[in-house]
Every structure is written in structure tokens, then in C-alpha cells.
Backbone as a printed PyTorch tensor [residue, N CA C, xyz], in Angstrom:
tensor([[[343.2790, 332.7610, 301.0610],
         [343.4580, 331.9260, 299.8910],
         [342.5720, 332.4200, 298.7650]],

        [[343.1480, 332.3980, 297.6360],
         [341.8240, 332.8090, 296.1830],
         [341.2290, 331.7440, 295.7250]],

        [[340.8040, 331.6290, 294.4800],
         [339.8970, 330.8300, 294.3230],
         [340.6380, 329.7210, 293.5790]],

        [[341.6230, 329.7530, 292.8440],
         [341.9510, 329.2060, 292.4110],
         [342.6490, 327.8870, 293.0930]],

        [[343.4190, 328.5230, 294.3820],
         [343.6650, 327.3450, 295.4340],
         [342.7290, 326.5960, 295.6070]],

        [[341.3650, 327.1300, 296.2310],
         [340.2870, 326.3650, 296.6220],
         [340.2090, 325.6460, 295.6710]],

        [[339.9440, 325.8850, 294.5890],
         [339.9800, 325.1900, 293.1640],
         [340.5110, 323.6660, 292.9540]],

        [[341.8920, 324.1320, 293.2510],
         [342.9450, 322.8460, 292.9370],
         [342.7170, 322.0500, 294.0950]],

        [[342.3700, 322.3580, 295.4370],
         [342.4480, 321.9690, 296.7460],
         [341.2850, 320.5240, 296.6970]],

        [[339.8010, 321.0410, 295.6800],
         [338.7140, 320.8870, 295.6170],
         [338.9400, 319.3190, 295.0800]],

        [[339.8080, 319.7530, 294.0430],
         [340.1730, 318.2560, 293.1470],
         [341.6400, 317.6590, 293.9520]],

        [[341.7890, 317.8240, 294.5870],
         [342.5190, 316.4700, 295.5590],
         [341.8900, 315.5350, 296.4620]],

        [[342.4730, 314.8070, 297.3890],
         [342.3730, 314.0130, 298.4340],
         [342.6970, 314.7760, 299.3570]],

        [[343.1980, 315.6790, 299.6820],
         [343.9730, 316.2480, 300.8350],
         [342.7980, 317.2490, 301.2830]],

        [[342.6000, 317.3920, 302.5530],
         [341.2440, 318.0370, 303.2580],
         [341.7430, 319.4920, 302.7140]],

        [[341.2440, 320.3450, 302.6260],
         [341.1470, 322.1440, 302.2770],
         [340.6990, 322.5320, 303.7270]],

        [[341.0690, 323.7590, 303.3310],
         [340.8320, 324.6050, 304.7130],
         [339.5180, 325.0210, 305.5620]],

        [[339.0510, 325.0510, 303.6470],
         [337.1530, 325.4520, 304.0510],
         [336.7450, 324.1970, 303.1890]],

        [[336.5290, 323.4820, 303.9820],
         [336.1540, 322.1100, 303.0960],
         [334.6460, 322.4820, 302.4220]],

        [[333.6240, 323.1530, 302.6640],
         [332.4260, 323.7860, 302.3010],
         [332.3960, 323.8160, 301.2100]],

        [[331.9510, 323.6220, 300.1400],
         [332.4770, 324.8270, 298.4580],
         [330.9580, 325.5820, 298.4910]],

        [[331.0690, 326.9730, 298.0560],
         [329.6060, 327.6520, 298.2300],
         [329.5000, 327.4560, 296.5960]],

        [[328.0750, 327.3100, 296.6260],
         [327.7810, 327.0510, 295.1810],
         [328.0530, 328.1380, 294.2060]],

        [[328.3200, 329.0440, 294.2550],
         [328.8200, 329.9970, 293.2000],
         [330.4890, 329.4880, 292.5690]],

        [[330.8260, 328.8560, 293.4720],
         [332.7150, 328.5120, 293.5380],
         [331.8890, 327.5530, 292.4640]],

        [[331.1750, 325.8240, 293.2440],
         [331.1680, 325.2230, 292.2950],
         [330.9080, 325.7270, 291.4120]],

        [[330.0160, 326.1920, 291.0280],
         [329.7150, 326.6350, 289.0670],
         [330.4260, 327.3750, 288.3420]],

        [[331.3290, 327.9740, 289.3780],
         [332.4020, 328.7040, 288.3530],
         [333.4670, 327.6450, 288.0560]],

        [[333.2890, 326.7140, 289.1980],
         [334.4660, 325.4430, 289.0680],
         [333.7880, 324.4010, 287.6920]],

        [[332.6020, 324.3520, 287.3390],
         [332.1500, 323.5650, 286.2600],
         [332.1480, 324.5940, 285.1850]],

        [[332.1850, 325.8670, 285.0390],
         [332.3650, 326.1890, 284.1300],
         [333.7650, 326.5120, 283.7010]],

        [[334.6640, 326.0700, 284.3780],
         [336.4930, 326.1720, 284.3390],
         [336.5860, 324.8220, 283.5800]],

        [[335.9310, 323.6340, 284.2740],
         [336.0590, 322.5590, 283.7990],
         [335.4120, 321.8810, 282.2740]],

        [[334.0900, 322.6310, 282.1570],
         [333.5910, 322.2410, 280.7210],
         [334.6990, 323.3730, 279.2910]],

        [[334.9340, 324.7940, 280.2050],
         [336.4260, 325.4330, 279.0260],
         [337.2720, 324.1880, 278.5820]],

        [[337.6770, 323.8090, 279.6480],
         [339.0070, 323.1060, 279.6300],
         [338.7970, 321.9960, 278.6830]],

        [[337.3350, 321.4530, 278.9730],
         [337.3550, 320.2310, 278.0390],
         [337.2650, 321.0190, 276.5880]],

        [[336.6070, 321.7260, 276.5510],
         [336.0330, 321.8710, 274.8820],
         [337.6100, 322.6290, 274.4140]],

        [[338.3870, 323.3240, 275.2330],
         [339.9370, 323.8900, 274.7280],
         [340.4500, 322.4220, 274.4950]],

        [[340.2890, 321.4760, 275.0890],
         [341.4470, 320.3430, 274.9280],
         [340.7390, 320.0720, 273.5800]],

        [[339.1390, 319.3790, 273.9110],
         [338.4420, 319.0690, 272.5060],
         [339.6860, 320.0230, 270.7010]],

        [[339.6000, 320.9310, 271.1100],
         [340.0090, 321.8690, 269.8790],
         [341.3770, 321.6040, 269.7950]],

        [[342.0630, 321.3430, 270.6800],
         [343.7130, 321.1440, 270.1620],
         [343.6120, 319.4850, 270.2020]],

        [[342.4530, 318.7870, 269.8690],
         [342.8160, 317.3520, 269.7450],
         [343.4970, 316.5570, 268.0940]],

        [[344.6110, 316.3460, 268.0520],
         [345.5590, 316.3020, 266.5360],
         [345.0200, 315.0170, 266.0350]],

        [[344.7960, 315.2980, 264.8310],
         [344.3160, 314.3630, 263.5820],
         [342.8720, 314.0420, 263.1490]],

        [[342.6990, 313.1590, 262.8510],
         [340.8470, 313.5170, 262.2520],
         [340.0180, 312.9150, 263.1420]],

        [[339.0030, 313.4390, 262.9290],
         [337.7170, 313.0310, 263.9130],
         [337.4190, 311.8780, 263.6120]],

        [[336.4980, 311.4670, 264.4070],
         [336.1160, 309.8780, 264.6120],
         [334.4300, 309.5580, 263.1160]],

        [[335.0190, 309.0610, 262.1640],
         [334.4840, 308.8160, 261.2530],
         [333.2230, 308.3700, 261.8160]],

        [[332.0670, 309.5130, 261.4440],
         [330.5020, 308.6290, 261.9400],
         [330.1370, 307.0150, 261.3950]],

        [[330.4010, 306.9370, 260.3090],
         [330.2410, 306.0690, 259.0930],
         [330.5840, 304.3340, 260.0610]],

        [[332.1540, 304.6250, 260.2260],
         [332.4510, 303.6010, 261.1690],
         [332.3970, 303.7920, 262.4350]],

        [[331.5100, 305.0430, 263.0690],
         [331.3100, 304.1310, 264.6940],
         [329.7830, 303.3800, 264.4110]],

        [[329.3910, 303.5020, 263.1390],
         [327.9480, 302.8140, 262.8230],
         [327.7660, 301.3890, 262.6260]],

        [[329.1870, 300.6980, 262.3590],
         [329.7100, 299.5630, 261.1770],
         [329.3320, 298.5910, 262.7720]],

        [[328.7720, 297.2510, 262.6590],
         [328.6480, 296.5660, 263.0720],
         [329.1140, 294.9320, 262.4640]],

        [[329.3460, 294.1180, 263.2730],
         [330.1670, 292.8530, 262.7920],
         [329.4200, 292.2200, 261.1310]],

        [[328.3220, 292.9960, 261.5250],
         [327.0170, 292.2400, 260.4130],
         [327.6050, 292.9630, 259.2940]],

        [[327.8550, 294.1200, 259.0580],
         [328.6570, 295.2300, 258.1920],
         [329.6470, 294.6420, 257.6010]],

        [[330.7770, 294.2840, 258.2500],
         [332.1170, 294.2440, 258.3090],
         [331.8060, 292.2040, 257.4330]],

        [[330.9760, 291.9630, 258.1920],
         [330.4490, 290.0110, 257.5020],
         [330.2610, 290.4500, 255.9180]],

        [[329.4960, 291.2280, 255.7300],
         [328.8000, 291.6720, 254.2780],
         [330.1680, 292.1480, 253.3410]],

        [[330.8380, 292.7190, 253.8180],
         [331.8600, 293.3330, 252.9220],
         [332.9780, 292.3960, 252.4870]],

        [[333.1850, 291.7130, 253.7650],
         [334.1390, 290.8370, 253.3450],
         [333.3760, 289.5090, 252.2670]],

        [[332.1250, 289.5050, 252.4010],
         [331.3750, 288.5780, 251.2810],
         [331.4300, 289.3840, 249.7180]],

        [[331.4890, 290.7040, 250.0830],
         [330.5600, 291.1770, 248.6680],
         [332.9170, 291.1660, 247.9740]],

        [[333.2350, 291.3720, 249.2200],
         [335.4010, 291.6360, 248.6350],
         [335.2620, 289.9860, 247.6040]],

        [[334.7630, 289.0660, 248.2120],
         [334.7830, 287.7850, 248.0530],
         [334.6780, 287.2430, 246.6420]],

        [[333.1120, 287.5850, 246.5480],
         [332.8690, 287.8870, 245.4050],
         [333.3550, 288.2030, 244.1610]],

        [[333.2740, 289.8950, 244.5110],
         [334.5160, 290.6220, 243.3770],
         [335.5930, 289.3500, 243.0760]],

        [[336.3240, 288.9320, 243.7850],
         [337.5730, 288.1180, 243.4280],
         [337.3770, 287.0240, 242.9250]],

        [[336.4430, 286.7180, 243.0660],
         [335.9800, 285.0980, 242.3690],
         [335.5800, 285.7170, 240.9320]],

        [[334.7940, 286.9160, 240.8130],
         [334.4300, 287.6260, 239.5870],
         [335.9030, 287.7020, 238.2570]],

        [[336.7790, 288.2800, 238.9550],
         [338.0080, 288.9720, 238.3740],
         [338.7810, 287.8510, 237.6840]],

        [[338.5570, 286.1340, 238.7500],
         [339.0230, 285.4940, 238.6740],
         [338.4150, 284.3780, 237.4570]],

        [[337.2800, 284.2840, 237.1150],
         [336.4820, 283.8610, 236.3720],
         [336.6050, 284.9230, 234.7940]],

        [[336.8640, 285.8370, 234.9980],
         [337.3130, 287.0380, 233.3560],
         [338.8250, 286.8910, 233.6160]],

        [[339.5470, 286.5870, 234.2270],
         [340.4750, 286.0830, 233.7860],
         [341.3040, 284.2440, 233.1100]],

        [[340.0640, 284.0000, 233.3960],
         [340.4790, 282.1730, 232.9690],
         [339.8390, 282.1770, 231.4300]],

        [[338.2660, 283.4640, 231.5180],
         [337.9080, 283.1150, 230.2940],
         [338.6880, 283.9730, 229.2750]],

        [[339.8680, 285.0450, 229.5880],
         [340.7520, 285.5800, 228.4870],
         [341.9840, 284.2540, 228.3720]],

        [[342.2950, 283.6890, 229.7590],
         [343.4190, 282.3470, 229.1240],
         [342.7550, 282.1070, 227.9720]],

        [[341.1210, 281.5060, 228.1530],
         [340.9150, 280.6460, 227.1800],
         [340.6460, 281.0160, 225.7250]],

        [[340.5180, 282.5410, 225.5910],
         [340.4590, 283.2740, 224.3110],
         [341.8820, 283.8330, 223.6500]],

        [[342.7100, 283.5050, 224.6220],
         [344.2760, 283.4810, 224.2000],
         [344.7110, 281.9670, 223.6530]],

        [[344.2920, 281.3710, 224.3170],
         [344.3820, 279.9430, 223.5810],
         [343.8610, 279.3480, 222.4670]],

        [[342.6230, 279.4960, 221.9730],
         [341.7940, 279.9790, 220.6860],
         [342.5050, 280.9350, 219.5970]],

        [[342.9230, 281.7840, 220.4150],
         [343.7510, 282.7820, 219.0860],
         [344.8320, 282.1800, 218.5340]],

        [[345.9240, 281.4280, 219.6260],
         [346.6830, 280.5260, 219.6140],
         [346.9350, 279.7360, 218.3410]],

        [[345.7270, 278.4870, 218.7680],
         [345.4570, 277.2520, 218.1560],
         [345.2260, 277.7150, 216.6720]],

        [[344.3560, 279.0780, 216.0230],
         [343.7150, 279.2560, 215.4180],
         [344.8010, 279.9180, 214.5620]],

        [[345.9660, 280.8600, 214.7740],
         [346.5810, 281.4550, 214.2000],
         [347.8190, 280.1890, 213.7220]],

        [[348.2420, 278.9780, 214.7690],
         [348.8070, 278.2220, 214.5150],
         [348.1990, 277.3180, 213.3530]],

        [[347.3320, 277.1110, 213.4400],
         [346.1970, 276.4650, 212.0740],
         [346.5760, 277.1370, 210.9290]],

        [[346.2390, 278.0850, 210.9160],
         [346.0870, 279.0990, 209.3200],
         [347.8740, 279.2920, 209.0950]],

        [[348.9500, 279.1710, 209.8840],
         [350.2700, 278.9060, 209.5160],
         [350.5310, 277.5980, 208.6490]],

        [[350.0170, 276.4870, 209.4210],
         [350.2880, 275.4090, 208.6780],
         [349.6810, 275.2290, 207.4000]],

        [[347.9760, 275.5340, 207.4540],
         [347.7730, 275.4980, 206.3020],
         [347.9870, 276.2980, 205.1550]],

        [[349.1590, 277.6090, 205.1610],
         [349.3960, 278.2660, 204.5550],
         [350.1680, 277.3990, 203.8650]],

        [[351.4090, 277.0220, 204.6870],
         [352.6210, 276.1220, 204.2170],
         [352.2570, 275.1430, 203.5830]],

        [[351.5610, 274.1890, 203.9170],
         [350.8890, 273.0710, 203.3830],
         [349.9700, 273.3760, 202.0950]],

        [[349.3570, 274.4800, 201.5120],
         [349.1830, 275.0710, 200.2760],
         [350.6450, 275.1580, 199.4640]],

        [[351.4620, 276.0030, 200.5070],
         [352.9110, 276.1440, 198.9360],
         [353.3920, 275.0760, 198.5760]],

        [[353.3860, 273.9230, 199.9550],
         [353.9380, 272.7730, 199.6820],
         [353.5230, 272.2220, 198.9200]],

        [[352.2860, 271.9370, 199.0680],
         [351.2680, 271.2800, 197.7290],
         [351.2870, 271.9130, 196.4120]],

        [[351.3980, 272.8180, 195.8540],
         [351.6430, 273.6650, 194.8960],
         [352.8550, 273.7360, 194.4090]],

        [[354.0450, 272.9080, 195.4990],
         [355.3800, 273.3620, 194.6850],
         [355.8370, 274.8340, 194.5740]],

        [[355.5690, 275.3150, 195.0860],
         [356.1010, 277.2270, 195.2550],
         [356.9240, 277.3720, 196.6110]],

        [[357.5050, 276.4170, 196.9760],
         [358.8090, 276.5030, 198.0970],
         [359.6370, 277.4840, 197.6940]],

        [[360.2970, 278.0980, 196.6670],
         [360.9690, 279.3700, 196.2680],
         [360.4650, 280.7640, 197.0480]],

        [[358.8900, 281.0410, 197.8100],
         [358.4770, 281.9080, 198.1550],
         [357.8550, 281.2330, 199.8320]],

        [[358.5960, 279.9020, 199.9620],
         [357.9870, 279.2100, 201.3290],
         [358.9890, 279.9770, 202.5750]],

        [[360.2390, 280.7200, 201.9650],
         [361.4000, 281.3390, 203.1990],
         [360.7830, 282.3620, 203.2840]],

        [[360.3250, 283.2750, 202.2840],
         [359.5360, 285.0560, 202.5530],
         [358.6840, 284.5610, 203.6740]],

        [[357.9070, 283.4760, 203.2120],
         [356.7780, 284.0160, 204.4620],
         [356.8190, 283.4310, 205.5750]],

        [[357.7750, 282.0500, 205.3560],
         [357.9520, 281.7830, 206.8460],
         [358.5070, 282.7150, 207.5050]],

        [[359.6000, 283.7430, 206.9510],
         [360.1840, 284.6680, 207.7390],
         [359.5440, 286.0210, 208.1620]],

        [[358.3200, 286.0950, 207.4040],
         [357.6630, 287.0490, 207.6710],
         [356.7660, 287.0740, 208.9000]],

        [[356.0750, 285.7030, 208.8480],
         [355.1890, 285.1990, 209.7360],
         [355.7440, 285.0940, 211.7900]],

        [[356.9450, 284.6290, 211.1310],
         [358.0670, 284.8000, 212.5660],
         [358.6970, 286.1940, 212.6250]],

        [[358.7080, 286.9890, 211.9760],
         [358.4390, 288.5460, 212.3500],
         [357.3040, 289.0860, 213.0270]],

        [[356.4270, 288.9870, 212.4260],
         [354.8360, 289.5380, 212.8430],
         [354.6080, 288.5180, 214.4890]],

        [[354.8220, 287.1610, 214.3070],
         [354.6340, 286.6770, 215.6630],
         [355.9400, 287.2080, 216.6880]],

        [[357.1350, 287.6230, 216.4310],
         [358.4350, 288.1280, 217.2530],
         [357.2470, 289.4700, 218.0120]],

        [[357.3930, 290.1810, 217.0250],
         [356.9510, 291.6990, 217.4900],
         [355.4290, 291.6830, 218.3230]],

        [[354.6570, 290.4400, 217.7030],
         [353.4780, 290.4250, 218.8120],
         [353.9240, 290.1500, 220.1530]],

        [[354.7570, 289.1150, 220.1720],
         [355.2720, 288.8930, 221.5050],
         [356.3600, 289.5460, 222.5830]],

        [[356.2150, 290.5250, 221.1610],
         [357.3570, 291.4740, 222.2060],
         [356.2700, 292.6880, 222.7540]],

        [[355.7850, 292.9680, 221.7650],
         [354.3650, 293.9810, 222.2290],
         [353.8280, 293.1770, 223.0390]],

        [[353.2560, 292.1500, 223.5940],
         [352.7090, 291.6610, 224.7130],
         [353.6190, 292.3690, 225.7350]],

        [[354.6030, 291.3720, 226.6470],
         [356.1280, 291.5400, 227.0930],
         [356.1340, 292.7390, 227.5020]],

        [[355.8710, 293.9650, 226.3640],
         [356.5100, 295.3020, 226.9530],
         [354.7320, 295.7740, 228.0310]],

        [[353.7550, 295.6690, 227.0500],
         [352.3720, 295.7450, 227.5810],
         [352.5120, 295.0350, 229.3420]],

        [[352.9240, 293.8860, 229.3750],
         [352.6130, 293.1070, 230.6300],
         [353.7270, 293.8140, 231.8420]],

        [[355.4740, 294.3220, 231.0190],
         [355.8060, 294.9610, 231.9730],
         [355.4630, 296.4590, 232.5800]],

        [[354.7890, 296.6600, 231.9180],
         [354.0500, 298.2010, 231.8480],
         [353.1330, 297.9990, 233.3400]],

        [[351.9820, 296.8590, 233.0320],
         [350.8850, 297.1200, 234.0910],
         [351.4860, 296.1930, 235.2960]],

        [[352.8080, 295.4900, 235.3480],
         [353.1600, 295.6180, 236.7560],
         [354.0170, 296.4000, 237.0680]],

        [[354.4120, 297.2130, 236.5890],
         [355.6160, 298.1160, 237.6660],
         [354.9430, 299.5940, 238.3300]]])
């Protein structure tokens, strides 16, 4: 028999012929076996095991999901305070309309009260369409 039988024989259940192994066999048999691992090691497919996360502990993983938390309550707080600076612009641009009108009215110059109402509902059309196109922009 060669060695290689003995070999395979070595790693069964089934008795071998020379059940003995002389220590030169074993060490050539551990050094067959540490090849084999470090050949498998090298054809092992896809990426290695990120040091970073075999480090991450529950205490890690607690912290992040606090600090994710955060952030969102953050994002969520600059976004209520632009509602409320959209609403201000609002109120404020609706103000200075009326009291425009309410000057011609008072003045009697209704002959020039259609130019600018129609102007004013131009300039507000196209803001709101420039919003509209802006808002479908940053979701798609």
C-alpha cells in the first residue's frame, strides 16, 4: 500500500492494515492537511470577514441605533422649522398683496388694479410651479 492509502485509511473508522502511523507519515499527514486548509482558505469566494464588525458588540450596535435616533429627530425638527418659515413667507407676501390693493382702492386707481392683480398671479403661478418642478426633481 502507499502512503496515500494509509492516508485516507488514517481518516476513517474502518481499522487499516498497519493501524501504527510512524511519525514521519503523521507529519507529512499534518502537513497535507494544514496545504489543504490554507488552498481551501485561498479559493474561499467573496470578502473577508470585516475586523471592524467582529469587534461590534450589543453596546455598539445600542449606541448607533441612539446616535440613527437622534439624527432623525434632528432632520425632523429643520424640517417643521422650514414649514414654519414657509408659512411666514406665506402670511407675509399675502399681507403686502392686500395692502397693495387696498392702496389702489383707496386712491381710486382701479384702471391699473387688473395689471397687477394679473401680474401678481403670474409671479405667484410660476413660483408655484418652480416649487412643483423643484419637489419633483428631489423625489424621483
Amino acid at each position: 500500500m502507499d502512503n496515500q492509502t494509509n492516508l485516507l485509511r488514517a481518516d476513517t473508522d474502518a481499522p487499516a492494515a498497519d493501524a501504527v502511523v510512524a511519525p514521519e507519515k503523521e507529519e507529512s499527514r499534518s502537513r497535507i492537511v494544514r496545504s489543504m486548509e490554507r488552498f481551501s482558505a485561498m479559493m474561499q469566494v467573496g470578502p473577508g470577514r470585516d475586523p471592524f464588525v467582529e469587534k461590534m458588540t450589543p453596546e455598539h450596535v445600542t449606541a448607533v441605533i441612539a446616535n440613527k435616533d437622534k439624527n432623525d429627530e434632528r432632520k425632523h425638527a429643520e424640517e417643521i422649522a422650514k414649514i414654519g418659515n414657509h408659512k411666514w413667507y406665506s402670511v407675509g407676501g399675502a399681507v403686502f398683496i392686500f395692502a397693495l390693493c387696498g392702496l389702489f382702492l383707496g386712491f381710486h386707481q382701479t384702471e391699473h388694479l387688473d395689471a397687477i392683480i394679473g401680474t401678481l398671479a403670474g409671479l405667484v403661478g410660476g413660483f408655484g410651479l418652480g416649487k412643483v418642478s423643484q419637489h419633483s426633481e428631489k423625489h424621483s
